[in-house]
DOMAR-30652 format. One record per atom (N, C-alpha, C, CB): residue in three letters; z, x, y. Coordinates in steps of 0.02 Angstrom, whole numbers, plus 50000, padded with zeros to 5 digits. Each point is the difference from the previous one (the first is absolute). Glycine has a CB too. Layout:
ALAZXY;...
//
This chain:
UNK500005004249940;UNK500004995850060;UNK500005004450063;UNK500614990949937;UNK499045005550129;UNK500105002750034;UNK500775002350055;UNK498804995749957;UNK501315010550073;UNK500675000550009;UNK500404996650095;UNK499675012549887;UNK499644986950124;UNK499894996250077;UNK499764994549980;UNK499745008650078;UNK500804985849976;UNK499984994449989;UNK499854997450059;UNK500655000549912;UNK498664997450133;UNK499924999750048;UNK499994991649987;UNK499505013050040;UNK500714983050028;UNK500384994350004;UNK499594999750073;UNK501335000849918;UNK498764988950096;UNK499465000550075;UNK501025000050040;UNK498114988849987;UNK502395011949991;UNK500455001750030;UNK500035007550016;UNK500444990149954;UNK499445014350021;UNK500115006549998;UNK499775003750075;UNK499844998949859;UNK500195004750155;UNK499485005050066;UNK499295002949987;UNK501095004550033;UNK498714990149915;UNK499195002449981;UNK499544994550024;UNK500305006649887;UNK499114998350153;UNK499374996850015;UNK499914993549975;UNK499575010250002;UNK500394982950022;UNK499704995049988;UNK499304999050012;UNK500994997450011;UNK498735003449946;UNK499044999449995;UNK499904993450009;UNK499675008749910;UNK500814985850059;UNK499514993049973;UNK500684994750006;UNK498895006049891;UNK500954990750178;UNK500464995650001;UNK499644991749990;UNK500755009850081;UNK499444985449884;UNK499834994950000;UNK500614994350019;UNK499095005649922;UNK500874991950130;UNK500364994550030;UNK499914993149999;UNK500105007850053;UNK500384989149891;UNK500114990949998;UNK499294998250004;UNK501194997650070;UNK498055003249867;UNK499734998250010;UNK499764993949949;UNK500035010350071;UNK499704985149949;UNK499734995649979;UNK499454999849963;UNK500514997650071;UNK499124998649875;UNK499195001949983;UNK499714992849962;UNK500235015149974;UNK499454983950060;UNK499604991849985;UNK499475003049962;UNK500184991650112;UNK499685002849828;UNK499334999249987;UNK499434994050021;UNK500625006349918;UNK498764995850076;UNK499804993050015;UNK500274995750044;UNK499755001149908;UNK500705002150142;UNK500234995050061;UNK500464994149973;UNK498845002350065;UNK501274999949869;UNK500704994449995;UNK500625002749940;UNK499044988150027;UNK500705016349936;UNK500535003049942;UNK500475004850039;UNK499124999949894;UNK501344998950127;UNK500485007050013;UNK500085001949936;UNK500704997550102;UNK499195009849888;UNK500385008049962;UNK500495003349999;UNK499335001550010;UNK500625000450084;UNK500515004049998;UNK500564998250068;UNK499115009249931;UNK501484988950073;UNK500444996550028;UNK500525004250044;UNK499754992149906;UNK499905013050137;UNK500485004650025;UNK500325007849982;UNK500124988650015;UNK499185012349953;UNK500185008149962;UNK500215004050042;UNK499195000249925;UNK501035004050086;UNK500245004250054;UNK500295005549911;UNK500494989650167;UNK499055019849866;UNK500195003549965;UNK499815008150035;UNK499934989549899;UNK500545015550097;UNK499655006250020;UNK499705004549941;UNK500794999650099;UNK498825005449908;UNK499915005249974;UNK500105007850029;UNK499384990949956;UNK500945014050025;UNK500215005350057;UNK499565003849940;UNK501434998750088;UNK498285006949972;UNK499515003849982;UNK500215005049931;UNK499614998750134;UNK499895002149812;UNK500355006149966;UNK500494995449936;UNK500075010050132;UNK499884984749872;UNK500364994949945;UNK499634998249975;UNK500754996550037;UNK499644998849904;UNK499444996849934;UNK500434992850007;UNK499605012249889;UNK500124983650153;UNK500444993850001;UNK499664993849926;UNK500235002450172;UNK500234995649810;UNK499834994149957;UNK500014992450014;UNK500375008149939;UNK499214986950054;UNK500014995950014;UNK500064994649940;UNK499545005850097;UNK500804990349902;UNK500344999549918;UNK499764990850003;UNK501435011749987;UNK498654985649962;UNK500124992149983;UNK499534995849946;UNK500375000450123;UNK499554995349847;UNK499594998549956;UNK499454998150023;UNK500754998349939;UNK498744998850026;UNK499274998150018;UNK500134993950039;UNK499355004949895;UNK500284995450148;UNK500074995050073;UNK500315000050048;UNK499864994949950;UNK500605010550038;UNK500535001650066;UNK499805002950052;UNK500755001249935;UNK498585000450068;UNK499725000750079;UNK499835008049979;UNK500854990350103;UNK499055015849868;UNK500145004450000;UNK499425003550015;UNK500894997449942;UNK498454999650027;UNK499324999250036;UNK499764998450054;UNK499984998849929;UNK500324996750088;UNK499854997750075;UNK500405005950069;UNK500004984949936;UNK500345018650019;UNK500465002150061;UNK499585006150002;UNK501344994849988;UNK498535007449957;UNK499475006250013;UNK499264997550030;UNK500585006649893;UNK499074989150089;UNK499325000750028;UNK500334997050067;UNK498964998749891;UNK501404998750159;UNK500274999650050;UNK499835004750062;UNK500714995449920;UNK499895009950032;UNK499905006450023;UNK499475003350001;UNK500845000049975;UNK498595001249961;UNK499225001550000;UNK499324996550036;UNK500555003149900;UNK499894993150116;UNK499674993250051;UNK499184996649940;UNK500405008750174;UNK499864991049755;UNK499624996649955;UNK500034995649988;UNK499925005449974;UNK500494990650077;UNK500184990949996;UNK499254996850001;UNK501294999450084;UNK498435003049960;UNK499444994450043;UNK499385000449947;UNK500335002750148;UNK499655001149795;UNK499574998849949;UNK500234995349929;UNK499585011450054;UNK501124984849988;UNK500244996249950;UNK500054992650024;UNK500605010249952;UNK499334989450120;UNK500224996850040;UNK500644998450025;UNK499164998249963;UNK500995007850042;UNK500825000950023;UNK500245001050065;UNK500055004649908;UNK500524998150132;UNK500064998850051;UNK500635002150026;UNK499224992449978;UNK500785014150058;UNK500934998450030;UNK500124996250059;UNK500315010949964;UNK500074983250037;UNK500074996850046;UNK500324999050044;UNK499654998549947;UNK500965007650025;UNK500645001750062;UNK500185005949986;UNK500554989450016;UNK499975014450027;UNK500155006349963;UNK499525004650023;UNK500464994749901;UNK499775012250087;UNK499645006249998;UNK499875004049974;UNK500174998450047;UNK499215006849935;UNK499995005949948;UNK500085004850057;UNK499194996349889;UNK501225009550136;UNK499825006550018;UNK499945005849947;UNK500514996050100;UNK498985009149910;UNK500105003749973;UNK499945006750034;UNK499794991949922;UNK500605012850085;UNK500105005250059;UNK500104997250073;UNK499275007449931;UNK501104985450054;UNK500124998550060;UNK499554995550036;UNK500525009749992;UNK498914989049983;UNK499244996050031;UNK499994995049965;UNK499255008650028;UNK500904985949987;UNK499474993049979;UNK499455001749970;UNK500264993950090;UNK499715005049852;UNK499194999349948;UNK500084995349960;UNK499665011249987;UNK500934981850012;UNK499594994949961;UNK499504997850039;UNK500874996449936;UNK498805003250105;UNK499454996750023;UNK499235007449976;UNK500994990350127;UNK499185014649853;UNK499745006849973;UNK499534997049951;UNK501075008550013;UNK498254993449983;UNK499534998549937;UNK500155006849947;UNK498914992650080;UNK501085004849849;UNK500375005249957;UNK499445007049995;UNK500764989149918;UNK498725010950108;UNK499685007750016;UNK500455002650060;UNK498644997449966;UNK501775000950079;UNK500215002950070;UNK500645002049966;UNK499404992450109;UNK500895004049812;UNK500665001149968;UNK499735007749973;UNK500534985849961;UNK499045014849999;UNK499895003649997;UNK499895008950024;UNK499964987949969;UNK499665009850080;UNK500125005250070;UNK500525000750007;UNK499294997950060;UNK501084999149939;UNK500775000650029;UNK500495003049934;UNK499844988250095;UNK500005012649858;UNK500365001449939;UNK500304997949939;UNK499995003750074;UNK499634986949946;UNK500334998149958;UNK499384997549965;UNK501194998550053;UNK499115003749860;UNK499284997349938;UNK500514996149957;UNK498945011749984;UNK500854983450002;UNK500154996149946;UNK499864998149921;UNK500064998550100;UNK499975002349860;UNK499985000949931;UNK500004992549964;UNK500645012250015;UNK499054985149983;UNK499914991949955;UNK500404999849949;UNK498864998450014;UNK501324995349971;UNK500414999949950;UNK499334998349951;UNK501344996250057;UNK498705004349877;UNK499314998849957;UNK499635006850007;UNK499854986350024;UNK500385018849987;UNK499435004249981;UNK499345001850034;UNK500494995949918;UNK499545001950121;UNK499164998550033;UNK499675008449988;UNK500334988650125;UNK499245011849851;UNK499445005150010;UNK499274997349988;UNK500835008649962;UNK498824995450059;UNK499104998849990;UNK499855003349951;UNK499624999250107;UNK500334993749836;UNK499975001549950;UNK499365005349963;UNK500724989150020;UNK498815009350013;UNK499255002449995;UNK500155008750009;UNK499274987350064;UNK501095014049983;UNK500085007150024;UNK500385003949966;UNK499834996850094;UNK500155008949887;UNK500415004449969;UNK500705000350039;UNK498955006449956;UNK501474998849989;UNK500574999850013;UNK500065006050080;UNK500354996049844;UNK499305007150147;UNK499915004850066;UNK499514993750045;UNK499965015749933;UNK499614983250084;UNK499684995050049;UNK500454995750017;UNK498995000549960;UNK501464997750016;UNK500514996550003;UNK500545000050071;UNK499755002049870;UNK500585004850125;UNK500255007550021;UNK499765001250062;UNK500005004749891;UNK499524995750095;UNK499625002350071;UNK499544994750052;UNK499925011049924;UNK500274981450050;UNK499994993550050;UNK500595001650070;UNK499694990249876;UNK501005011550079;UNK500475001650017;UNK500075003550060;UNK500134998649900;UNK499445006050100;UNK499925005850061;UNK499294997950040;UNK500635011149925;UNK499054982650099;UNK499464998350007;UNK500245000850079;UNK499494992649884;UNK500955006050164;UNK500084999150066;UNK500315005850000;UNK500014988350029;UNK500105019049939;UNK500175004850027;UNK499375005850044;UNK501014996749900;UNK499255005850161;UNK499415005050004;UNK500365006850037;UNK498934989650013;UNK501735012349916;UNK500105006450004;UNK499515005649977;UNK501004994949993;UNK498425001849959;UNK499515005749941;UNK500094999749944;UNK499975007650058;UNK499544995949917;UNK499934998049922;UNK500815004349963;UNK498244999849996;UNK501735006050016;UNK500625004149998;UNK500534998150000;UNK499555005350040;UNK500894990150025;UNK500374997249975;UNK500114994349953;UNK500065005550080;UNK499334990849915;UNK499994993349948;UNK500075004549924;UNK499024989850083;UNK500465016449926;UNK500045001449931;UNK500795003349960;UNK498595001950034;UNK501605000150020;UNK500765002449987;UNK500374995049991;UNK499965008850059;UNK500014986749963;UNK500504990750013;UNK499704996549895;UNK499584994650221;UNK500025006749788;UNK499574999449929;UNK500235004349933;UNK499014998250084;UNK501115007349957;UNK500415002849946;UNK500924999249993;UNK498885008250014;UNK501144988050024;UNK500805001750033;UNK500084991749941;UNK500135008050189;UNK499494989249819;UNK499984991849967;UNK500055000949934;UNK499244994350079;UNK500195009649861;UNK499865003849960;UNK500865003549957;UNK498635001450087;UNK501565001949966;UNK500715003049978;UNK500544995949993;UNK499715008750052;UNK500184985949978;UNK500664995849990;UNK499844993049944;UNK500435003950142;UNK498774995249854;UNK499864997349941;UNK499525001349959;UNK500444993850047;UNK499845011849932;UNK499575005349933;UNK499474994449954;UNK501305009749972;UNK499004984950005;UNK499594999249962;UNK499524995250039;UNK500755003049899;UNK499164995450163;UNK499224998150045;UNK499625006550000;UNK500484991050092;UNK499745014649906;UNK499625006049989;UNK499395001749948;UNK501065002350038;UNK499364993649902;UNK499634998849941;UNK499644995050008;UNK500705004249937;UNK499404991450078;UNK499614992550008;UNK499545003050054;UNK500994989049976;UNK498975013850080;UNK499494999450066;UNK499315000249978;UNK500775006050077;UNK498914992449883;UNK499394998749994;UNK499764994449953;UNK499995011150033;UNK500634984449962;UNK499934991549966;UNK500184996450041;UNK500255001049897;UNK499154993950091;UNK500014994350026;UNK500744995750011;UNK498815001149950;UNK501304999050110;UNK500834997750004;UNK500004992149954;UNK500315006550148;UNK499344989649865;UNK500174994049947;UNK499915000349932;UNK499744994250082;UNK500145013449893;UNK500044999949921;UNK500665003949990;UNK498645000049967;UNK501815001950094;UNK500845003449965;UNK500564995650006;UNK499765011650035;UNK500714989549962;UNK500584998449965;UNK500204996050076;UNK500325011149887;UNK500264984150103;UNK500344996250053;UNK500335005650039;UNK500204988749932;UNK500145014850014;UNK500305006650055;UNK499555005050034;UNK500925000349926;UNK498675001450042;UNK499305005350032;UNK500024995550073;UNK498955004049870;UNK500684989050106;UNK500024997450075;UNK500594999650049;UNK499204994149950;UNK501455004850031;UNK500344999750054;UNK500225007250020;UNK500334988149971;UNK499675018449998;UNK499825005650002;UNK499555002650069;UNK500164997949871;UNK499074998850117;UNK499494999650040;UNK500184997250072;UNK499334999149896;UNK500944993150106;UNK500064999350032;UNK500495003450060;UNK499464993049920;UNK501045006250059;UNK500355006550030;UNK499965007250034;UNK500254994249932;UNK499005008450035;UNK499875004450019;UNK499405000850045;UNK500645001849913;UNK499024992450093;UNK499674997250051;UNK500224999750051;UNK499634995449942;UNK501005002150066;UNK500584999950049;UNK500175006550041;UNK500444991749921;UNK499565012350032;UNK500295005650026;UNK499355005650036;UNK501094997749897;UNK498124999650071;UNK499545003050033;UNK500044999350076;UNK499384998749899;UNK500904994250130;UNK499955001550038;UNK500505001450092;UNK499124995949889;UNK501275010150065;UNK500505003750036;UNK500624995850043;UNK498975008550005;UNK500994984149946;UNK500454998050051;UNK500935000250001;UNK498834993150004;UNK501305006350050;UNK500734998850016;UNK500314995049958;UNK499775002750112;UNK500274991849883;UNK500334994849962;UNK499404996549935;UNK500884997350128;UNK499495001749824;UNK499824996949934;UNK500254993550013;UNK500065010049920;UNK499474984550068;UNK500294991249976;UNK499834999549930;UNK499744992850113;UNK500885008149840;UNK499715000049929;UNK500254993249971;UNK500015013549982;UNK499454983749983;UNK500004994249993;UNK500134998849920;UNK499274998650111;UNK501284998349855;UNK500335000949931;UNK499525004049950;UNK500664988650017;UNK499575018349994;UNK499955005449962;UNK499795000349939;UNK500675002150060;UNK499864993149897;UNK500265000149951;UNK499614995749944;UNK501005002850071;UNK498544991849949;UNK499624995749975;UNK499775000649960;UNK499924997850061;UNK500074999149885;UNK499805000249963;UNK500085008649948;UNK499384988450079;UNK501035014749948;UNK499985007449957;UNK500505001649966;UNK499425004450071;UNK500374999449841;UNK500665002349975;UNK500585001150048;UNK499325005049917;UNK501364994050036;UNK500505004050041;UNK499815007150007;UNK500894992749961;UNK498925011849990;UNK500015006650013;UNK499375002850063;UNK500535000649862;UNK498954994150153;UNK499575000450032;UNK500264999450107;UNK499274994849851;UNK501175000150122;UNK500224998050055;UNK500635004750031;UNK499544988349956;UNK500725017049985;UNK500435003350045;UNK499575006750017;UNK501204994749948;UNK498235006850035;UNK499615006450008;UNK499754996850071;UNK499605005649863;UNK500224990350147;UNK499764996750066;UNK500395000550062;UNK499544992649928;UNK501505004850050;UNK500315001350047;UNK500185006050013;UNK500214990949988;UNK499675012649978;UNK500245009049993;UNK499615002750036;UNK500345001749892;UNK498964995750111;UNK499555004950053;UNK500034996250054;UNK499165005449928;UNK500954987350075;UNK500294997650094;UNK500285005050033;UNK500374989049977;UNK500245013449962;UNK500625002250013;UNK499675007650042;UNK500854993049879;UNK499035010050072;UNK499685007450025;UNK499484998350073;UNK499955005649849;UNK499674991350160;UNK499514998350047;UNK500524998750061;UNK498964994649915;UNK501405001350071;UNK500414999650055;UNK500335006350027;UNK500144989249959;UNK500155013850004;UNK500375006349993;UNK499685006450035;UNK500414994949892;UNK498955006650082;UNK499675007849997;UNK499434994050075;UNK500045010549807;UNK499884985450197;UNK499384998450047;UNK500244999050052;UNK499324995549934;UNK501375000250064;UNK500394999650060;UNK499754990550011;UNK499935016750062;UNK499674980649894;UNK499484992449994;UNK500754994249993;UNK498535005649906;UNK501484990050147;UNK500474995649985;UNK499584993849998;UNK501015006350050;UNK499504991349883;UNK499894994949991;UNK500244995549976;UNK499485004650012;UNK500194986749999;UNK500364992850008;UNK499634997149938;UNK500224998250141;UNK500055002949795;UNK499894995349934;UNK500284992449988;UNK500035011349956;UNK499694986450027;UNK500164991949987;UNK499875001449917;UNK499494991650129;UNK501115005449835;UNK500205002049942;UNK500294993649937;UNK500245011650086;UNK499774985949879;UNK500184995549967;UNK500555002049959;UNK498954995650011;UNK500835011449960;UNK500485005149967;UNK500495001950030;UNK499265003449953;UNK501224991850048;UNK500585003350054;UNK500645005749985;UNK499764988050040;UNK499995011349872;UNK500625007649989;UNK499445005849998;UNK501164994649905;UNK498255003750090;UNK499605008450008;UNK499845003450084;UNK499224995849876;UNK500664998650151;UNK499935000850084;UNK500765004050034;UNK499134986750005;UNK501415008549987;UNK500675000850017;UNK500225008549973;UNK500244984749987;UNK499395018549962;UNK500155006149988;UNK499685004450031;UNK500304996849916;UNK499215003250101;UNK499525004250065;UNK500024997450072;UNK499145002149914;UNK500864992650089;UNK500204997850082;UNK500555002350037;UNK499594990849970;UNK500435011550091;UNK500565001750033;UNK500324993150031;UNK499505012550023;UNK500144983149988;UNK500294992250049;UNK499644995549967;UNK500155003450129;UNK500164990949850;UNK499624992249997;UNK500104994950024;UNK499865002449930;UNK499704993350052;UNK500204992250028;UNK499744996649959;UNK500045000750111;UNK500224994149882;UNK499894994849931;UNK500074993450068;UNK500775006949842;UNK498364989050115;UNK499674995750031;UNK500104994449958;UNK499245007450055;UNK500904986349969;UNK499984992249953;UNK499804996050038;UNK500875000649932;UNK498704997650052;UNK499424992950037;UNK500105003450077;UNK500304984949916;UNK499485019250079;UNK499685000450080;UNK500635003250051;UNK499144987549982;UNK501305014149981;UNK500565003950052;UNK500365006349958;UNK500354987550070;UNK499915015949966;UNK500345005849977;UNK500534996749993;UNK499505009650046;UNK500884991849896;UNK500814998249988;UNK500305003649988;UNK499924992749970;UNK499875013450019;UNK500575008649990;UNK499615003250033;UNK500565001749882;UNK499695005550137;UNK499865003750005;UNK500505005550000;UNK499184993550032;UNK500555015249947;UNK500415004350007;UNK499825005449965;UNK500734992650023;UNK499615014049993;UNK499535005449969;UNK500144999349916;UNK500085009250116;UNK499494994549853;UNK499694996549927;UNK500935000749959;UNK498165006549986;UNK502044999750012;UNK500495001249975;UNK500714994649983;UNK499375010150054;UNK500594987050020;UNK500504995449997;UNK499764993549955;UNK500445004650117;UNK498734994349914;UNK499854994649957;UNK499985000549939;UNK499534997050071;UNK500425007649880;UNK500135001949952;UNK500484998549963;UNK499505005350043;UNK500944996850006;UNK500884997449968;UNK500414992150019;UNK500215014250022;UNK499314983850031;UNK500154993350004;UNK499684993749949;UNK500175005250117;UNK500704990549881;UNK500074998049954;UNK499444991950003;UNK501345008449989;UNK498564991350059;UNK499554994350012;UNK499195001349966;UNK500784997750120;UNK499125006949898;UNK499305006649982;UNK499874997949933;UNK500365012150066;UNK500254992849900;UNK500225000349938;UNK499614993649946;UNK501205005850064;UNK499464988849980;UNK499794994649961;UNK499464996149997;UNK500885000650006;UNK498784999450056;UNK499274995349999;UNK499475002450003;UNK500424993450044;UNK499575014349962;UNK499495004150009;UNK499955005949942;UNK500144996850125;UNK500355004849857;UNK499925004349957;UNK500104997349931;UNK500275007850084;UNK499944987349925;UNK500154994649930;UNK500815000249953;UNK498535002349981;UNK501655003650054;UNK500885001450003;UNK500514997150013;UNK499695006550020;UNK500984991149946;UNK500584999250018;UNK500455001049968;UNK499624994950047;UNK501045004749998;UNK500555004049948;UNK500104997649929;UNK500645002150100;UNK498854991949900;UNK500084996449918;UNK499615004449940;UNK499984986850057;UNK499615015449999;UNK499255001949958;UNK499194997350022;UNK500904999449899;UNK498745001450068;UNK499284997950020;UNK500084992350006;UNK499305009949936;UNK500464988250120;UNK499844994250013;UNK499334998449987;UNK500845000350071;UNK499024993049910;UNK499514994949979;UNK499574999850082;UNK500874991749886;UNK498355006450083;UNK499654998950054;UNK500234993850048;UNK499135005549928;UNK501014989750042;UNK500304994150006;UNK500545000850027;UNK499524995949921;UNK500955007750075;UNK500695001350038;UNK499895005950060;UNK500724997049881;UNK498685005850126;UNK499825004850024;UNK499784992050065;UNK499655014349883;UNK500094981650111;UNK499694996150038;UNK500384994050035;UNK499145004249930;UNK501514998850056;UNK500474995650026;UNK500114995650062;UNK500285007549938;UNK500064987550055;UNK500274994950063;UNK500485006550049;UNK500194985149912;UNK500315019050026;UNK500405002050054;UNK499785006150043;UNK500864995249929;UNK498755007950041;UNK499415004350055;UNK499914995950066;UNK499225004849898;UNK500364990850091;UNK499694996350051;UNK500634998150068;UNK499034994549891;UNK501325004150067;UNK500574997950053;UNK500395004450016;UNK500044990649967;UNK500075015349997;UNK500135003450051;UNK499735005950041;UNK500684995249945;UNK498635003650062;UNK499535005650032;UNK499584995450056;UNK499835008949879;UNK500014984050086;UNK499574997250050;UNK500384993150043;UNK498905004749914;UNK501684994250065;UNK500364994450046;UNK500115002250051;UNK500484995049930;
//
């Protein structure tokens, strides 16, 4: 684990503030009901809760990928370095440092595992030199796309692709990661080789980043801070450690209690609800 625990309480850089925001669809579904969350630079924040709890929406928000869904923030604010960019088209996110990572895998399937790679670095114009070094820098941290770079990305493995994708990400040199549930669909042993190189990327690159996670005991072990989302609001938050050991966590999230493993069904409880959302 890492031995710095950077917190949006702490005296570290805040990159990515999002304030009490709202998110309509279609001009009548509310999503998201007042999110308000930081990210401080140089962290691996987690964004935690089950399927539907907004955890998608809060990232393409921030990537400003609502409006290809018909989405919408309708109150509230994104800064990031301090500037207003939810109103930002997600190429200007870009420019600005922030790349986002799909949940599902997305690659072009038609294109090799290197063509892939090097979409990634399409709006850079440091030179071929540095892309080709960034190319190799991608390569080292996922050896086996090394092997794959000359197959067709839709004939490898779920992990190759989220592998790929990831490293698409990283072609192109940015500041903050929006990683979108990691974990999908992949072995356990697949899924901790995945958080292990977050882990290092974050570490040796200095790359922070805001995961939205379903897996809340694999996230909670690499994350330095979380927040856990239910229908559209944050109801915890705190750096990962504590959430870890909290007993609320425990029981509805990690499937823990001092009894023992709890049932999905008891996991889905009345007394959750009442006492997180009354």
């Amino acid at each position: 684990m890492l031995d710095a625990t950077p917190t949006p309480d702490a005296q570290v850089e805040t990159l990515l503030e999002v304030n009490n925001i709202e998110v309509i669809y279609n001009s009548v579904i509310l999503v998201l009901k007042g999110v308000s969350l930081k990210v401080p630079k140089g962290g691996i924040t987690a964004l935690l809760g089950g399927n539907g709890a907004g955890k998608t929406t809060t990232l393409k928000a921030i990537s400003n990928l609502l409006h290809s869904e018909r989405g919408e923030v309708t109150k509230g604010s994104i800064k990031y370095r301090n500037v207003p960019v939810h109103k930002s088209d997600p190429a200007e996110m870009v420019k600005r440092g922030v790349v986002q990572v799909m949940e599902g895998r997305h690659c072009f399937e038609h294109l090799t595992i290197e063509e892939n790679l090097l979409t990634g670095a399409y709006t850079r114009s440091d030179g071929k030199a540095a892309i080709a070094r960034d190319l190799e820098m991608v390569y080292n941290y996922f050896p086996r796309l090394r092997e794959r770079r000359k197959s067709q990305a839709g004939y490898t493995s779920g992990g190759e692709q989220q592998m790929c994708a990831i490293g698409r990400a990283l072609m192109s040199r940015p500041e903050t990661i929006l990683l979108d549930e990691p974990s999908m669909g992949l072995a356990p042993q697949l899924v901790e080789q995945i958080f292990e190189i977050v882990k290092s990327v974050n570490e040796k690159e200095g790359v922070t980043f805001l995961l939205a996670e379903q897996n809340t005991n694999v996230a909670l072990r690499f994350a330095h801070y979380g927040y856990i989302l239910e229908s559209g609001r944050v109801v915890m938050d705190g750096p990962a450690a504590d959430l870890r050991e909290n007993q609320d966590v425990k029981e509805f999230y990690l499937g823990m209690s001092d009894e023992g493993r709890k049932s999905f069904r008891d996991v889905r409880s009345y007394r959750r609800r009442k006492r997180w959302l009354s």
